[in-house]
NULO-221602 format. One record per residue (C-alpha): y, x, z; residue number from 1; residue in one letter. Coordinates in steps of 0.1 Angstrom, whole numbers. Example, Ala and Ser with C-alpha at 12.3 -4.5 7.8 and 13.67 -1.06 7.14 Angstrom:
BEGIN
<<-45; 123; 78>; 1; 'a'>
<<-11; 137; 71>; 2; 's'>
! end
This chain:
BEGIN
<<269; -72; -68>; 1; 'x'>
<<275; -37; -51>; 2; 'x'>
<<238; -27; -55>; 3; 'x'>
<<246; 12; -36>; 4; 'x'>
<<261; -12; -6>; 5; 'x'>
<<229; -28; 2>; 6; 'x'>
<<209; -4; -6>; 7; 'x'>
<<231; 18; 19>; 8; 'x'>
<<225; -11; 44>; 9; 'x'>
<<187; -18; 34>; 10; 'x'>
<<184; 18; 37>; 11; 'x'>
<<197; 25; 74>; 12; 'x'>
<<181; -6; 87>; 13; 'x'>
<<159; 1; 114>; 14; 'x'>
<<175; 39; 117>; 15; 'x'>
<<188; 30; 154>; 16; 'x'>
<<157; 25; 173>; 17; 'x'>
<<175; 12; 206>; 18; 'x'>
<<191; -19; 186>; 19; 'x'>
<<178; -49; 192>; 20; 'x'>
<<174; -59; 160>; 21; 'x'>
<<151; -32; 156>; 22; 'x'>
<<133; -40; 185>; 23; 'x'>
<<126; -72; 184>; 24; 'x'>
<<104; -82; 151>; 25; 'x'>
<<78; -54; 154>; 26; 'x'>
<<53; -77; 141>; 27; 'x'>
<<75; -82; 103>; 28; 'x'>
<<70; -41; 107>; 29; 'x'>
<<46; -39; 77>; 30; 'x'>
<<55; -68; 57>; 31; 'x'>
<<90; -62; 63>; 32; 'x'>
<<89; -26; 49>; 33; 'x'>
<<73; -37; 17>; 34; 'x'>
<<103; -67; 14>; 35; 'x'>
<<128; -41; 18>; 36; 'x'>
<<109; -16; -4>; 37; 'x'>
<<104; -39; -34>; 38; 'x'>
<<142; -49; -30>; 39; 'x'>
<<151; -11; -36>; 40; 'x'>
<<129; -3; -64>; 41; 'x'>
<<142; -35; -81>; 42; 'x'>
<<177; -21; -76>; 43; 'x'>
<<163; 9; -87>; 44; 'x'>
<<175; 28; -53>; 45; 'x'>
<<140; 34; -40>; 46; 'x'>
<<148; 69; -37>; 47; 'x'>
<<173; 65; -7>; 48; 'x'>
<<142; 58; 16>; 49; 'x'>
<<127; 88; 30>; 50; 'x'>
<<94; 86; 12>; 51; 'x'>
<<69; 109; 30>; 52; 'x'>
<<79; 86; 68>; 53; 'x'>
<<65; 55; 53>; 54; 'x'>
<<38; 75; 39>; 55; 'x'>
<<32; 90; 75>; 56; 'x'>
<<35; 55; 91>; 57; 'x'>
<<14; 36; 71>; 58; 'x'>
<<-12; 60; 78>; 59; 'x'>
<<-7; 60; 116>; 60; 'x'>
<<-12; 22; 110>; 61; 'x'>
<<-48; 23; 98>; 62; 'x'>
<<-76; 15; 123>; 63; 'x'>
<<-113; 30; 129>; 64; 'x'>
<<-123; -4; 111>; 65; 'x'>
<<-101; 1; 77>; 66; 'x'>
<<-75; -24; 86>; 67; 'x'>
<<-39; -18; 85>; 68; 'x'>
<<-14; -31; 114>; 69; 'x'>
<<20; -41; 115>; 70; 'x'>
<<33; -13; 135>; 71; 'x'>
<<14; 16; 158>; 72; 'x'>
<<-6; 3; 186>; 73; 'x'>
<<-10; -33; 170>; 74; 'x'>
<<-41; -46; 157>; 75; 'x'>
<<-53; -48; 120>; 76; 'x'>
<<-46; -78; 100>; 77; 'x'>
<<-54; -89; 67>; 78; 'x'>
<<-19; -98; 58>; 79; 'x'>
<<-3; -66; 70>; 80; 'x'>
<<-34; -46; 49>; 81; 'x'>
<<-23; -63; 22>; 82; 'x'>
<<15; -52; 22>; 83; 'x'>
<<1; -16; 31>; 84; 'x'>
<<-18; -11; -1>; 85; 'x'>
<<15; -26; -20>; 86; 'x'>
<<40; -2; -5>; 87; 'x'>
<<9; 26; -15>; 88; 'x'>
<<11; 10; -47>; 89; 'x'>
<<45; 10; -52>; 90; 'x'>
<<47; 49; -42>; 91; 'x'>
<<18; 58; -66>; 92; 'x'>
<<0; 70; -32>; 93; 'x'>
<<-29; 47; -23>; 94; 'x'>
<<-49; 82; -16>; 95; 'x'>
<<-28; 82; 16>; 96; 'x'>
<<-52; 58; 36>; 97; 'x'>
<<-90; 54; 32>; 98; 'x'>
<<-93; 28; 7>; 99; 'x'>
<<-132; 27; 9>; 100; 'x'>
<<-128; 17; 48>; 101; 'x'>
<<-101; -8; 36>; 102; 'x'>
<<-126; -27; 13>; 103; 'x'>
<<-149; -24; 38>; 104; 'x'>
<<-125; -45; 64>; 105; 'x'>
<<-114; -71; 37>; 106; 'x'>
<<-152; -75; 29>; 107; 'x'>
<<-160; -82; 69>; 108; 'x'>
<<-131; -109; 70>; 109; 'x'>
<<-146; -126; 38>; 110; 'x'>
<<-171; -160; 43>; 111; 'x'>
<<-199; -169; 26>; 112; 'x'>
<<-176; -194; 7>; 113; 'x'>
<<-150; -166; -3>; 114; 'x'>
<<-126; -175; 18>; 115; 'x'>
<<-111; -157; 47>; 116; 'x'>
<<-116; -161; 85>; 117; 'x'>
<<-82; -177; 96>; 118; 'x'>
<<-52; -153; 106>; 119; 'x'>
<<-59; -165; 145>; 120; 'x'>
<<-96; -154; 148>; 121; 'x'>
<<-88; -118; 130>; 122; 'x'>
<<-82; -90; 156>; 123; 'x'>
! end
């Protein structure tokens, strides 16, 4: 296994913003970051990923409402929340976003019954 070759590779993706690649799955934005994340911190090549940027976009990714989106200028999700406050986690930086309005969003999406409204009525 060439670990430094995919991290390299995991490390560039999304680094030419005109691909289609790119382009295409904004809404794997979130989710995919903290895949890709996890990956390099298993490898132990976490530090090949400019730190601060997906500090800075996670931010930019948090709504009025506490929930977190997949990208900028998507709506919040519970899902895409959820793989927010693990990247956070990951970086030892969960001070980055306002947690308090976070619980507050996970806490609306709850029912009486502790489950969670379904994926399609959350906006």
């Amino acid at each position: 296994l060439l670990l430094e070759k995919h991290a390299d590779y995991i490390a560039s993706y999304g680094s030419k913003k005109d691909d289609y690649e790119y382009c295409m799955p904004k809404y794997l934005g979130m989710s995919g970051i903290y895949w890709g994340l996890t990956v390099m911190n298993l490898m132990g090549q976490l530090h090949h990923v400019n730190r601060e940027e997906i500090l800075t976009f996670i931010k930019s990714c948090q709504h009025e409402c506490g929930g977190i989106s997949t990208s900028i200028r998507h709506d919040p999700h519970l899902l895409y929340t959820l793989s927010a406050v693990q990247i956070l986690t990951l970086y030892d930086s969960i001070n980055v976003i306002d947690i308090n309005k976070v619980v507050e969003y996970v806490q609306s999406l709850q029912k009486e019954d502790r489950s969670f409204i379904p994926p399609t009525e959350q906006s």
